[in-house]
C-alpha positions in Angstrom: 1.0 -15.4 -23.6 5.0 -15.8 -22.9 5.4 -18.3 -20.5 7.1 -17.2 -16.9 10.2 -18.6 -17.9 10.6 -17.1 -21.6 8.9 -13.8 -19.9 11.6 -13.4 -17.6 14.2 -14.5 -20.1 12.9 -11.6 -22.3 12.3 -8.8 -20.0 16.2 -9.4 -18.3 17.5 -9.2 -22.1 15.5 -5.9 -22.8 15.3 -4.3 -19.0 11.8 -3.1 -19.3 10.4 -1.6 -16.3 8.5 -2.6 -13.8 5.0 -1.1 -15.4 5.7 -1.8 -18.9 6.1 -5.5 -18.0 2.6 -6.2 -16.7 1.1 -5.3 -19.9 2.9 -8.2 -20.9 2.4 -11.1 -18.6 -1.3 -10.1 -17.3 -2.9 -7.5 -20.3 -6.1 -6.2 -19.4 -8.4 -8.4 -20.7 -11.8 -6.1 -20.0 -10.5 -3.2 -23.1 -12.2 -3.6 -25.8 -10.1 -1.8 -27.9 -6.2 -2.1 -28.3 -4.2 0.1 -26.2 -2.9 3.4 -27.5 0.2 4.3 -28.2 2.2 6.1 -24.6 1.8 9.2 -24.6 4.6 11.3 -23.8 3.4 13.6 -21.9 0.5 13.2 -19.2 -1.9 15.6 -16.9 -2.4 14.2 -13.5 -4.8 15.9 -10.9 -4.6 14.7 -6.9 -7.8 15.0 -4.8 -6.9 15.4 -1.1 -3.8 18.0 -0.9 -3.5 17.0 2.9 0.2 16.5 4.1 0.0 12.7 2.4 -1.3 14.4 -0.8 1.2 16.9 -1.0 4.3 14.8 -0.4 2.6 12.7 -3.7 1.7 16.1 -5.4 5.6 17.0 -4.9 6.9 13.7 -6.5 4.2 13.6 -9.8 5.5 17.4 -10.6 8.7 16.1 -10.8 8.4 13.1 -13.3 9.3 13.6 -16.7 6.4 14.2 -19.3 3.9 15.4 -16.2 1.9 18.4 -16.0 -0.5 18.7 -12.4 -3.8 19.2 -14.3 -5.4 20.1 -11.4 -5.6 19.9 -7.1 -9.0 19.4 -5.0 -9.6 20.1 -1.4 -12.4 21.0 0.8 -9.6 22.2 3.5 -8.6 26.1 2.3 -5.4 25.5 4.0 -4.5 22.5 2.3 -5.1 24.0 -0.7 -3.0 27.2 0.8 -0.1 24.4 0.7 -0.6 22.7 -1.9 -0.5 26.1 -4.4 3.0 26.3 -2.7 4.1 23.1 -3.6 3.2 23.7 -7.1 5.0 27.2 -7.2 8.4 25.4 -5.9 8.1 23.6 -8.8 8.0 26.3 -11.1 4.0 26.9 -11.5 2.9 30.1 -12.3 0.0 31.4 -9.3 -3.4 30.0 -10.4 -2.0 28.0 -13.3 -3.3 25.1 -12.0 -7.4 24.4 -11.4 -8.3 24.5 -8.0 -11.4 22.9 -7.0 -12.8 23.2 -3.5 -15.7 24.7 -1.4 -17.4 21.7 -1.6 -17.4 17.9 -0.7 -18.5 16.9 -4.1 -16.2 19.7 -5.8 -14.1 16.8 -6.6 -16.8 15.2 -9.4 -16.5 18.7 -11.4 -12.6 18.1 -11.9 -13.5 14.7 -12.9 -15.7 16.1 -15.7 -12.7 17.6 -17.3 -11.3 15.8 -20.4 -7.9 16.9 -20.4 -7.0 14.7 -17.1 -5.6 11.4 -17.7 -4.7 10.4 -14.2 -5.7 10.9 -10.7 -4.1 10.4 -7.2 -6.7 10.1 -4.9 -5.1 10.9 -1.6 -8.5 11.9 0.9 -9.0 11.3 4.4 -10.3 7.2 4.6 -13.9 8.0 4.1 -13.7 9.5 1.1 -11.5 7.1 -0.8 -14.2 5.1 -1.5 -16.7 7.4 -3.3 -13.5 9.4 -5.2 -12.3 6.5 -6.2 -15.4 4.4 -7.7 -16.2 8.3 -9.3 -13.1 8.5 -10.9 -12.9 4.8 -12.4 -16.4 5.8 -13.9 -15.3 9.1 -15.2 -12.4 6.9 -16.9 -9.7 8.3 -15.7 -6.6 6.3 -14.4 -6.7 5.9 -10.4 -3.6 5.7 -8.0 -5.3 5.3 -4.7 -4.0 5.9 -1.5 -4.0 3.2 1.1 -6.4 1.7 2.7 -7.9 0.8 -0.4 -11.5 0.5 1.1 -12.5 -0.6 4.1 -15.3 -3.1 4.0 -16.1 -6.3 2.3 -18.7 -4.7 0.8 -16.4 -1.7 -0.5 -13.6 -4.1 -1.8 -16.1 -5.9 -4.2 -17.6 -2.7 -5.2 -13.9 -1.6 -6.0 -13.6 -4.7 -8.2 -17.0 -4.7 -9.8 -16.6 -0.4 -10.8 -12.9 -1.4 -12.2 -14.5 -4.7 -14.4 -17.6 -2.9 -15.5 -15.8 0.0 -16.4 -12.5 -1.3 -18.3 -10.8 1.6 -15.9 -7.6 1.0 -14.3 -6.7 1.5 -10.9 -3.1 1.1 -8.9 -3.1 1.0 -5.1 -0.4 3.3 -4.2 1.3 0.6 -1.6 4.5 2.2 -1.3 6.5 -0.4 0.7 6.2 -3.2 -2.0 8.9 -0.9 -3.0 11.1 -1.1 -0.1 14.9 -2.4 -1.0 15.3 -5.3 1.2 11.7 -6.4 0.4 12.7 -6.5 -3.5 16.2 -8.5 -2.6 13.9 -10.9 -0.8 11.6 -11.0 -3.8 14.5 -11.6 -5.9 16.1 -14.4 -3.6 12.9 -15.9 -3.5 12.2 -16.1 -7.3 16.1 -17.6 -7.9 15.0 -20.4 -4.9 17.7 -19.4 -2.3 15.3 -19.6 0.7 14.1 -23.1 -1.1 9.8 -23.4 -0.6 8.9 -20.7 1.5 7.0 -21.5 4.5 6.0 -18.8 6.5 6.6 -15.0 7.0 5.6 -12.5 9.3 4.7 -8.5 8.6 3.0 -5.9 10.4 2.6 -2.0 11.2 3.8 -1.2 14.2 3.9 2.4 14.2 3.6 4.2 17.2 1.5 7.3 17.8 1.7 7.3 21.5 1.3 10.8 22.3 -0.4 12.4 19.4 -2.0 15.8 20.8 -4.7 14.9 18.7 -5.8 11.9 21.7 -6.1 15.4 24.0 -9.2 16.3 22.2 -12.0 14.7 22.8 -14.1 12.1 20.4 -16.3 12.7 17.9 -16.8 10.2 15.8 -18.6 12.6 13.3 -15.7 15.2 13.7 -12.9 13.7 14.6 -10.0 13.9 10.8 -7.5 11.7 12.7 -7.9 8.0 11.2 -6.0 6.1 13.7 -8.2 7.9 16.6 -11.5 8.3 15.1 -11.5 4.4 14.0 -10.0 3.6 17.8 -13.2 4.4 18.7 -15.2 2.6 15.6 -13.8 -0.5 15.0 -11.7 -3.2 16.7 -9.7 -4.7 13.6 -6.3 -4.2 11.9 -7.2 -1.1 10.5 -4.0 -0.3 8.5 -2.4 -3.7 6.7 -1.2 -3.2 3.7 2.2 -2.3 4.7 3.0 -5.1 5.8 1.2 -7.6 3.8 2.2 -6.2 0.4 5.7 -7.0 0.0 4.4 -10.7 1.7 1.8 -11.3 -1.0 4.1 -10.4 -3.7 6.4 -13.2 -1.8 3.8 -15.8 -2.0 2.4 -14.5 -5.4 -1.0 -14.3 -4.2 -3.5 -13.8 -6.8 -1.2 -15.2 -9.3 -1.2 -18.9 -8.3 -2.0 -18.6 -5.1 -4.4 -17.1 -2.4 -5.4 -16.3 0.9 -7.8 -18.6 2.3 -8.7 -17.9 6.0 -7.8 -15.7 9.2 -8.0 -15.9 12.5 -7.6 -12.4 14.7 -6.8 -12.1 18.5 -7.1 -8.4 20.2 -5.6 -7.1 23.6 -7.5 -4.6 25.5 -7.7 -1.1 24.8 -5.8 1.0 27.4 -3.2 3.0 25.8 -5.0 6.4 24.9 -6.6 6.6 28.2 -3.5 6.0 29.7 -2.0 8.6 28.5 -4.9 11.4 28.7 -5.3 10.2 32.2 -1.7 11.3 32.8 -1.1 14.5 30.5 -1.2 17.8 32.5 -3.6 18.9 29.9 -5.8 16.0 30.6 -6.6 14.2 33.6 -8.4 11.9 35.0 -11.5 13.6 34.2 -10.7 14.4 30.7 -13.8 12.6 28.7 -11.1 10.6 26.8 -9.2 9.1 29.6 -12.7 7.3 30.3 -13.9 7.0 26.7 -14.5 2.8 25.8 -12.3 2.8 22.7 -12.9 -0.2 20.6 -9.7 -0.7 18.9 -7.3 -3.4 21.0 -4.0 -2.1 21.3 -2.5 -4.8 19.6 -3.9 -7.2 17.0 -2.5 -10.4 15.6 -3.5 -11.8 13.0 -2.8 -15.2 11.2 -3.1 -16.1 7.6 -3.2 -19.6 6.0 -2.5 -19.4 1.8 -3.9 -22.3 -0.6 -0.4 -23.2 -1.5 -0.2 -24.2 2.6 2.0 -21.4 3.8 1.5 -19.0 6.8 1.7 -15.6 7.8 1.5 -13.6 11.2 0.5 -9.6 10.6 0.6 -7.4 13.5 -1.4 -4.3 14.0 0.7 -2.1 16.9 -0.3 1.7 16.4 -0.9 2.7 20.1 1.6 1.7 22.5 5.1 3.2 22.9 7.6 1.4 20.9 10.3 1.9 17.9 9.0 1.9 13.8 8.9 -1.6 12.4 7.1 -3.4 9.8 8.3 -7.0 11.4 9.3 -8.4 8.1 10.9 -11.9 8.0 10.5 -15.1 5.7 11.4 -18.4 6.1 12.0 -21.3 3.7 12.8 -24.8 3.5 16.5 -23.9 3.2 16.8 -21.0 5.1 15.4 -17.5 6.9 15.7 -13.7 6.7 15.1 -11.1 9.1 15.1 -7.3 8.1 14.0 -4.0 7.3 13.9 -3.1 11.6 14.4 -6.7 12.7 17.5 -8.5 13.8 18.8 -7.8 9.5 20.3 -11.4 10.3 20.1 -14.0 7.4 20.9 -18.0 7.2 21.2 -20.0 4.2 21.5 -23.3 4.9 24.6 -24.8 3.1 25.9 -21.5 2.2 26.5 -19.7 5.8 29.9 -20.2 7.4 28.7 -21.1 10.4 25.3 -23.6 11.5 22.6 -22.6 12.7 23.9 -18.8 13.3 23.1 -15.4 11.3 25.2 -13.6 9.5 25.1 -10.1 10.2 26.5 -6.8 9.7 29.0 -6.8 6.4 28.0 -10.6 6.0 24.1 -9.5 5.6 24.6 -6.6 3.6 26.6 -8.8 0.9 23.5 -10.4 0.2 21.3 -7.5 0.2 24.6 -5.8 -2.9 24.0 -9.4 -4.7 20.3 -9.9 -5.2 19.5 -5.8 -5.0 16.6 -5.8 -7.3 17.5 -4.1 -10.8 14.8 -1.2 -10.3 17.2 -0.1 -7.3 20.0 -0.4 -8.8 19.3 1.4 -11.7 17.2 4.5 -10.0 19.0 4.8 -6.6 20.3 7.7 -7.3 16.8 9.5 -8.5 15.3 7.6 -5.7 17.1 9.5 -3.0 14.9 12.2 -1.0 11.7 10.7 -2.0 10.4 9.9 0.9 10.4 6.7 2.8 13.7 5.8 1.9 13.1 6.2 -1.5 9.7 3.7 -2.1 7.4 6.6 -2.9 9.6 7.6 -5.9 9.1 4.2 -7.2 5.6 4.2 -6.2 4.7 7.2 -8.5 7.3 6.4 -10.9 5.4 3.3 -11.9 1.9 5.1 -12.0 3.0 7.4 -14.5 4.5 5.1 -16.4 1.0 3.3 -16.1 -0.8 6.5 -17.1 1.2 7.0 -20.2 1.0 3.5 -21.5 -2.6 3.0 -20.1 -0.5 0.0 -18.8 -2.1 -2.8 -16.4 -0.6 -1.8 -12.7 1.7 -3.8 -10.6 -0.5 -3.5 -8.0 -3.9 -3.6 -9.3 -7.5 -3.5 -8.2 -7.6 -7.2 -7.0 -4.5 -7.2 -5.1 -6.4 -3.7 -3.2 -9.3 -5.5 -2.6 -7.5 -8.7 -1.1 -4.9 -6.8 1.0 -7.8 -3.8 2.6 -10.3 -6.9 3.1 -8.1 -8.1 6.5 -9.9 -5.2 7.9 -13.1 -6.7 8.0 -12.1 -10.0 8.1 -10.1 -9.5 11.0 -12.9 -7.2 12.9 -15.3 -10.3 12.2 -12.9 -12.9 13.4 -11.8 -11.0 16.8 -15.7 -10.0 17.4 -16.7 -13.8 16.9 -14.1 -15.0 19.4 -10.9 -15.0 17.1 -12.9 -17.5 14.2 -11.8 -18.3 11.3 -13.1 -15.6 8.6 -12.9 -17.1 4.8 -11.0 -14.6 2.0 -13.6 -13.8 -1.1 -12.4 -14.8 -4.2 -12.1 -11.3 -5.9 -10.6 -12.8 -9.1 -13.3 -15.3 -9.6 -10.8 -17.9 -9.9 -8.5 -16.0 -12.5 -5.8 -16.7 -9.8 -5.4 -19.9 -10.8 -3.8 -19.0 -13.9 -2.6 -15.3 -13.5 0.7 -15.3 -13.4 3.4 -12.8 -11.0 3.6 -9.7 -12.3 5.2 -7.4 -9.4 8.9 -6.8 -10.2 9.4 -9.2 -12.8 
């Protein structure tokens, strides 16, 4: 294997992508046989055609070399859309398989031998059982995120990928996002110096969703971030924030998560706001209901290598977007991406001890822009997100057609959905400290980082 710095020293001389170099620095160890040739051209079925699925649907039809092989959804009007979708991008009416009338319609499409990738974007209880299915039917997973959503389910992910030889990528769009790559870039050329701690988060409000007006059932109920109000009491949505952060502190590749400790507030918003909606009411069954979920949970991290991180969970109450990104280093702190976008270097800002801002920030942002920007922005515009989810399915294709180890892989799903548990355990026992498995069985040690090299 290339050492990190010839590795680097090759891959800036020949400007492979982003997939093609993790074949590279971390091969997949568990194929027995050598990997094929890339194809040029790929099919790629998506199970789960909800709105998610077809915004991902939209974006694979797109990519050069891909033909959709085939859509599955229980939901007749998701499939409605979806057959839309398709015929906006220049599909003839019933050219594509649908499979549906069933929740286990999905495993027939999986039989078929002339799919070579699938998106699995289901509601959160079915990612699980598509996913491990489709690993075992050996075909090439990009999973929507969560990943899986108990400590049980993340090793199970792991052990179907190892027993298998399958691939999987977790489709966590916002390890994509600009400013996170810059910052992944400034870290790697040592201008924050040893980085110390850095904070993330979902903070995504949903304060008002008519879909709190109806009440509960837990056996019903399709909206996630109101049927698992009720469930659990956790951070039930962190890899958003703790993506780009791991791929910071290159964790799983030299580095790991240790331990967590989780604190809750009290649940109050939903009934809050059914108790005051003219279609609810105080006697409206939800503005009483004894939701689980805290209304904000904070969680802190603590990394073998020493370093800290604080993720916030803030999905209820009324408040702006933000994903509460910042780093800080021996030698100096960033703040962006729906922060203060401030940044000091020591040595290197004008003035001490004081941010530089506006046209001042966004000169560093131009200088360390990460390569994969610079050289897609312009395909990248209209995707969605700001642009990550073009990257985000750019790179699975690529993985597809190469059969190409992901740059965000099966352990790094596992040790970024795991906070869920982790952090339902910790604020159940009193905010303990709840230990991080080991999903690599130690291969951590010596992996080396393979996200936007």
């Amino acid at each position: 294997m290339l050492n990190r710095r010839d590795f680097l020293k090759t891959a800036a001389a020949t400007g492979v992508g982003l997939a093609v170099a993790t074949e590279q620095v971390f091969p997949r160890s568990s194929r027995k046989t050598p990997t094929p040739k890339a194809k040029e051209n790929v099919s790629i079925a998506v199970i789960g055609v909800g709105n998610r699925g077809r915004h991902l649907l939209r974006l694979a039809a797109v990519q050069p070399g891909v033909k959709i092989g085939a859509i599955c959804d229980v939901n007749p009007k998701a499939i409605e859309e979806a057959q839309k979708v398709l015929a906006q991008n220049g599909y003839q009416a019933g050219s594509v398989p649908v499979y549906t009338g069933g929740e286990y319609a999905y495993r027939d499409l999986l039989k078929r031998d002339d799919i070579d990738g699938v998106i699995v974007a289901t509601n959160w209880d079915w990612h699980m059982p598509v996913a491990l299915d489709t690993m075992r039917a050996n075909k090439y997973l990009g999973l929507e995120v969560p990943g899986a959503r108990t400590v049980e389910e993340c090793w199970e992910l792991v052990n179907t990928h190892e027993e298998t030889g399958t691939n999987m990528m977790l489709l966590e769009n916002c390890c994509y996002d600009r400013e996170c790559m810059a910052v992944l870039k400034m870290l790697r050329e040592g201008i924050f110096g040893i980085p110390m701690h850095a904070t993330c988060g979902y903070r995504h409000s949903a304060w008002g969703s008519p879909k709190w007006l109806q009440p509960v059932d837990v056996k019903t109920t399709t909206e996630h971030f109101v049927k698992y109000a009720a469930l659990r009491n956790a951070d039930q949505y962190p890899t958003h924030g703790i993506g780009p952060v791991a791929n910071w502190l290159d964790i799983n590749c030299g580095n790991r998560f240790l331990y967590l400790t989780s604190v809750a507030t009290k649940a109050k918003t939903i009934n809050e706001y059914v108790k005051n909606h003219p279609q609810g009411g105080p006697d409206h069954p939800n503005a009483s209901y004894n939701f689980k979920q805290g209304d904000i949970v904070t969680t802190t991290i603590k990394t073998y290598r020493g370093e800290t991180i604080i993720v916030n969970y803030d999905n209820y109450l009324p408040r702006p977007y933000s994903r509460d990104y910042s780093l800080q280093g021996t030698n100096g702190i960033w703040e962006g991406l729906y922060r203060s976008r401030g940044i000091y270097i020591e040595g290197k800002s004008p003035k001490h001890h004081q941010w530089e801002k506006g046209d001042e920030y966004d000169k560093y942002m131009k200088e360390y822009d990460h390569p994969v920007w610079k050289d897609h922005y312009e395909k990248a515009q209209n995707a969605g997100h700001g642009g990550i989810d073009y990257f985000t399915i750019k790179d699975f294709v690529t993985c597809v057609k190469g059969n190409l180890y992901p740059p965000i892989d099966v352990y790094d799903a596992a040790t970024w959905s795991v906070i869920i548990p982790l952090s339902e355990r910790s604020i159940a026992n009193g905010s303990t400290p709840e230990f991080f498995p080991d999903f690599t069985r130690g291969k951590w040690e010596t992996r080396e980082p393979y996200f936007g090299v």
